[in-house]
C-alpha positions in Angstrom: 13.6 -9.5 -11.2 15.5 -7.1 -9.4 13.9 -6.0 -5.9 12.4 -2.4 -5.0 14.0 0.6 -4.1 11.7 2.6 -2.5 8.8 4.1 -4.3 5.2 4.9 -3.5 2.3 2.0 -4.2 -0.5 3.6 -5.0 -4.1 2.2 -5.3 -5.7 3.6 -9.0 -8.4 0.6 -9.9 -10.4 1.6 -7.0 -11.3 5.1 -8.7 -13.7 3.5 -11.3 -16.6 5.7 -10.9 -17.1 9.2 -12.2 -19.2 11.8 -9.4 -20.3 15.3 -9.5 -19.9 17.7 -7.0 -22.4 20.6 -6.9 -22.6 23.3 -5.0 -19.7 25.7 -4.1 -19.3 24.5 -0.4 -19.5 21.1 -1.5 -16.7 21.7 -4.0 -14.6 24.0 -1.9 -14.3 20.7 1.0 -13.5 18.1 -1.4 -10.7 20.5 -2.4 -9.5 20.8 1.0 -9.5 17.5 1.4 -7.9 16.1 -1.6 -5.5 19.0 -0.4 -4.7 17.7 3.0 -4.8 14.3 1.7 -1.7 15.5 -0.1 -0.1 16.9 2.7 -1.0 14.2 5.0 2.1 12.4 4.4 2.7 8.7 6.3 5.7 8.2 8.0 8.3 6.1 6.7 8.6 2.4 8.8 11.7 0.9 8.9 11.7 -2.9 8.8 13.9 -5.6 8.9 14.1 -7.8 6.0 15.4 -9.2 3.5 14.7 -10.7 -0.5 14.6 -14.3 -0.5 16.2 -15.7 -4.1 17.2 -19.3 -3.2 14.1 -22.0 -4.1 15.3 -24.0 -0.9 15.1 -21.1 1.2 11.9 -19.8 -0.1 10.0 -23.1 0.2 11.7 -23.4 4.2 10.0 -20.4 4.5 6.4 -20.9 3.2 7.0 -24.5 5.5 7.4 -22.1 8.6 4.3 -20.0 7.4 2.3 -22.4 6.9 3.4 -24.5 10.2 2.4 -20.5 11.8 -0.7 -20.1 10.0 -2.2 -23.4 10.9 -2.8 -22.3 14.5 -4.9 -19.5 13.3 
C-alpha cells in the first residue's frame, strides 16, 4: 500500500437523510451556505511525520502509545 499524496477526505455516510426546503428565503440561505461552505476553504497544516513500514518499528511505536495512553 503505497502512502497518500495529498487529497481531500471527505465525510459522505453522514448525508443519509433526504429534507425539504420550503419557502424561497429558506431556500435562498441554504444556498448561500452550501455556497460559502465551498469557499470556506481550511488552511493547509503542515506536520511532521513520517509512514512507518517496518513490523519492529511499528509495534515500538504502539509500545510508546500505549505506555502514553495509560496515564490518561
Amino acid at each position: 500500500m503505497s502512502p497518500l499524496k495529498g487529497g481531500v477526505v471527505m465525510a459522505t455516510s453522514s448525508i443519509t437523510k433526504n429534507f425539504v426546503i420550503s419557502g424561497k428565503d429558506k431556500v435562498e440561505a441554504f444556498a448561500d451556505a452550501i455556497e460559502a461552505a465551498a469557499n470556506d476553504k481550511t488552511p493547509v497544516q503542515k506536520v511532521s511525520a513520517r509512514f512507518l513500514t517496518n513490523s519492529k518499528e511499528i509495534i515500538e511505536f504502539m509500545k510508546k502509545r500505549k505506555k502514553a495512553n495509560a496515564a490518561k
